[in-house]
C-alpha positions as CSV (number, residue, x, y, z in Angstrom):
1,X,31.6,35.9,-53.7
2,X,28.7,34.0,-54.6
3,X,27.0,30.8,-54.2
4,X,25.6,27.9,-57.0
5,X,23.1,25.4,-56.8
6,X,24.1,22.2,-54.6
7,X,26.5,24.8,-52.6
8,X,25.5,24.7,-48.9
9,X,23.9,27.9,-48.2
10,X,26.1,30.2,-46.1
11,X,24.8,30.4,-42.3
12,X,24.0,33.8,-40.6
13,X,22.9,35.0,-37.7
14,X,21.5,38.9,-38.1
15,X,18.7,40.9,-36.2
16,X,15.1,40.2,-36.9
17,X,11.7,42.2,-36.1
18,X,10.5,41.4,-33.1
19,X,13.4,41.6,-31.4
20,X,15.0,38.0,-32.3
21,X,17.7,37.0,-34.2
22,X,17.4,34.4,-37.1
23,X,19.8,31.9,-37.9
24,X,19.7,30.0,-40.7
25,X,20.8,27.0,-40.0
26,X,18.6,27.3,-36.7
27,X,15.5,26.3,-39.9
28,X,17.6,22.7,-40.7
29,X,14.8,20.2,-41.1
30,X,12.5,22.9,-43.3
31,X,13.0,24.2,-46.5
32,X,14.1,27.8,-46.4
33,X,12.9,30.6,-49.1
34,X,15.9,32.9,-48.3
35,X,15.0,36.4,-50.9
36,X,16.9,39.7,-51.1
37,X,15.3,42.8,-51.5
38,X,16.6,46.4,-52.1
39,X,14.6,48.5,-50.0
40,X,11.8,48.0,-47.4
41,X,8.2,50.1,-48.5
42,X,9.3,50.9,-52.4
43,X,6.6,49.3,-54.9
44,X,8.5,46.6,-56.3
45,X,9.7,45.2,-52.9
46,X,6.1,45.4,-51.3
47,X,4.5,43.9,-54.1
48,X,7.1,41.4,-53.7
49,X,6.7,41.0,-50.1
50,X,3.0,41.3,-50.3
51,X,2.7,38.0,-53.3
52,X,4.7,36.2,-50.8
53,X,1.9,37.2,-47.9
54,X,-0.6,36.0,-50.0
55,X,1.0,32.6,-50.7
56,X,2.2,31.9,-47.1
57,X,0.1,29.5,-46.0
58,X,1.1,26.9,-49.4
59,X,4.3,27.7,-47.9
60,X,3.9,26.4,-44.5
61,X,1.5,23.6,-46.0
62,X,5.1,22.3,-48.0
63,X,7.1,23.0,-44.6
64,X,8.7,26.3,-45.9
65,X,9.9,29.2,-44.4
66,X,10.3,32.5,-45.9
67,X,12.9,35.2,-44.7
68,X,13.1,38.5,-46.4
69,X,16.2,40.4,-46.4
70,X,17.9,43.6,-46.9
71,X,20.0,46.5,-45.6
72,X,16.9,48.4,-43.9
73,X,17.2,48.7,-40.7
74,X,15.0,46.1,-37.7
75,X,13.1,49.9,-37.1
76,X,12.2,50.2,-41.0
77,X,10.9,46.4,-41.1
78,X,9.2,47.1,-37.9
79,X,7.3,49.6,-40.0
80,X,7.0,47.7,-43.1
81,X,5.7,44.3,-41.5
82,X,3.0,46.8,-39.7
83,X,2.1,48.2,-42.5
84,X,1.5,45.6,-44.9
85,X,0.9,43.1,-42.0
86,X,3.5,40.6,-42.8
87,X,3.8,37.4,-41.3
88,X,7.3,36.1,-42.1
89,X,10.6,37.5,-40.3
90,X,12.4,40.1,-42.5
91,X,16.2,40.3,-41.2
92,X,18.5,43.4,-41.4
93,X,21.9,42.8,-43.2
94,X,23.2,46.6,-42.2
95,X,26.5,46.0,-42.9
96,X,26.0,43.9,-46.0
97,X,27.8,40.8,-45.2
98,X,25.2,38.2,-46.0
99,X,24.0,40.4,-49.2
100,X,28.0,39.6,-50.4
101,X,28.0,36.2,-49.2
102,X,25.3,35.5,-51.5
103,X,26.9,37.8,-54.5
104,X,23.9,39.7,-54.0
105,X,25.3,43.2,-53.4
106,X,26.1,44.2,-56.8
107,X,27.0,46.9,-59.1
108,X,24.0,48.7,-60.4
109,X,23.5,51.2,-63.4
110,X,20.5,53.5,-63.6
111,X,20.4,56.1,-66.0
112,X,23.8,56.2,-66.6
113,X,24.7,56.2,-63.0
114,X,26.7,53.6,-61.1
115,X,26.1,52.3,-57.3
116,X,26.1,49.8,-55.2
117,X,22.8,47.8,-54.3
118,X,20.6,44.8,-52.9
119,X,20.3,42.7,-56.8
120,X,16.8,41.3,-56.1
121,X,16.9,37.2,-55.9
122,X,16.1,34.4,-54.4
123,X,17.3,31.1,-53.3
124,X,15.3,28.0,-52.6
125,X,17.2,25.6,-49.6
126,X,16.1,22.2,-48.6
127,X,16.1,20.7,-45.2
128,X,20.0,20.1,-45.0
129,X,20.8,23.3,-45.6
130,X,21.8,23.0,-49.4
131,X,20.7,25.5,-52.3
132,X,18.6,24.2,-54.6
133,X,17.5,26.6,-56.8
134,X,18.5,30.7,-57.2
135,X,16.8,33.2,-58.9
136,X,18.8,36.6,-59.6
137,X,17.6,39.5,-60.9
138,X,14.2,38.9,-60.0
139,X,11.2,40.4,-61.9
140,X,8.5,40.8,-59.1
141,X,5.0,39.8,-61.4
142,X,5.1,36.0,-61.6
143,X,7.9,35.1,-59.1
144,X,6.5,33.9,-56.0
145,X,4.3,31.9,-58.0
146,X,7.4,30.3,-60.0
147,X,9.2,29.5,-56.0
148,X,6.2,28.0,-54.8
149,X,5.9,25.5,-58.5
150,X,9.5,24.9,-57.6
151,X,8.6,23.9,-53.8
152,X,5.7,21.9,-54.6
153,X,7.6,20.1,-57.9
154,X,11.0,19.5,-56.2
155,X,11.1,19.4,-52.9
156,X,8.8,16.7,-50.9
C-alpha cells in the first residue's frame, strides 16, 4: 500500500521516547512533517535528523511538527535523541505497519543483494490531516531545507 498527495494521511498510534505514545491525528490543527528513516545513529539518518535539529525552531515558528520514524526500537531512540540532543519525538514502528501504510517498507538492492528496508521519505500534512506533499527516496544534503521552502510557500 501507499499513499498520494490529497490522500488523508493514515492515523497511528506507536510508542515514542519518553515514554508516550504519539498519535497522529492527536497533531490536527498543526502541520505535521511525518519522515521515515532506516536506521537510528547511521550517517545518513543523523545528518538527517541532525538538519532537521537545526531547522526546528522555523518549524515551530510555521506551526509544524516533526516526527521521525523507523523500526529502531523506543531504547535505540532513547540513545539516539541523547546523543545528538534531539528535540522532536522519534516513534518506533517495530512491526512495520505504519512503514507499509505509507509504502515505505520496500524492496532494496545493494550490491547485488535484495532485502527489505525503511525507503527514506517524507510527507508534508496540513492541519486536517491531509498529505500535501511526499518526498521518497530522499537524498539527505538539501532536504530539510526543500520541506521547510515547501512549509513556508504552501502552507499558511
Amino acid at each position: 500500500m501507499s499513499v498520494n498527495i490529497k490522500d488523508k494521511a493514515p492515523d497511528f498510534t506507536l510508542s515514542a521516547n519518553g515514554g508516550q505514545n504519539i498519535t497522529l491525528s492527536a497533531f490536527k490543527g498543526k502541520k505535521i512533517v511525518l519522515y521515515f528513516y532506516p536506521k537510528d545513529d547511521t550517517p545518513g539518518c543523523t545528518k538527517e535528523a541532525c538538519f532537521f535539529k537545526d531547522n526546528y525552531q522555523a518549524f515551530l515558528d510555521k506551526n509544524t511538527v516533526i516526527i521521525g520514524i523507523s523500526k529502531d526500537t523506543v531504547a535505540k531512540h532513547e540513545k539516539f535523541i541523547s546523543k545528538y540532543d534531539l528535540p522532536f519525538p522519534l516513534v518506533s514502528d517495530e512491526e512495520g505497519k505504519v512503514c507499509a501504510l505509507y509504502g515505505t517498507w520496500v524492496e532494496k538492492n545493494m550490491y547485488g543483494r535484495k532485502y527489505m528496508g525503511i525507503d527514506r521519505a517524507t510527507f508534508l500534512i496540513d492541519q486536517d490531516g491531509i498529505i500535501q506533499d511526499i518526498w521518497r527516496k530522499v537524498k539527505v544534503p538539501g532536504h530539510v531545507e526543500k520541506v521547510l521552502d515547501k512549509v513556508n510557500q504552501s502552507l499558511t
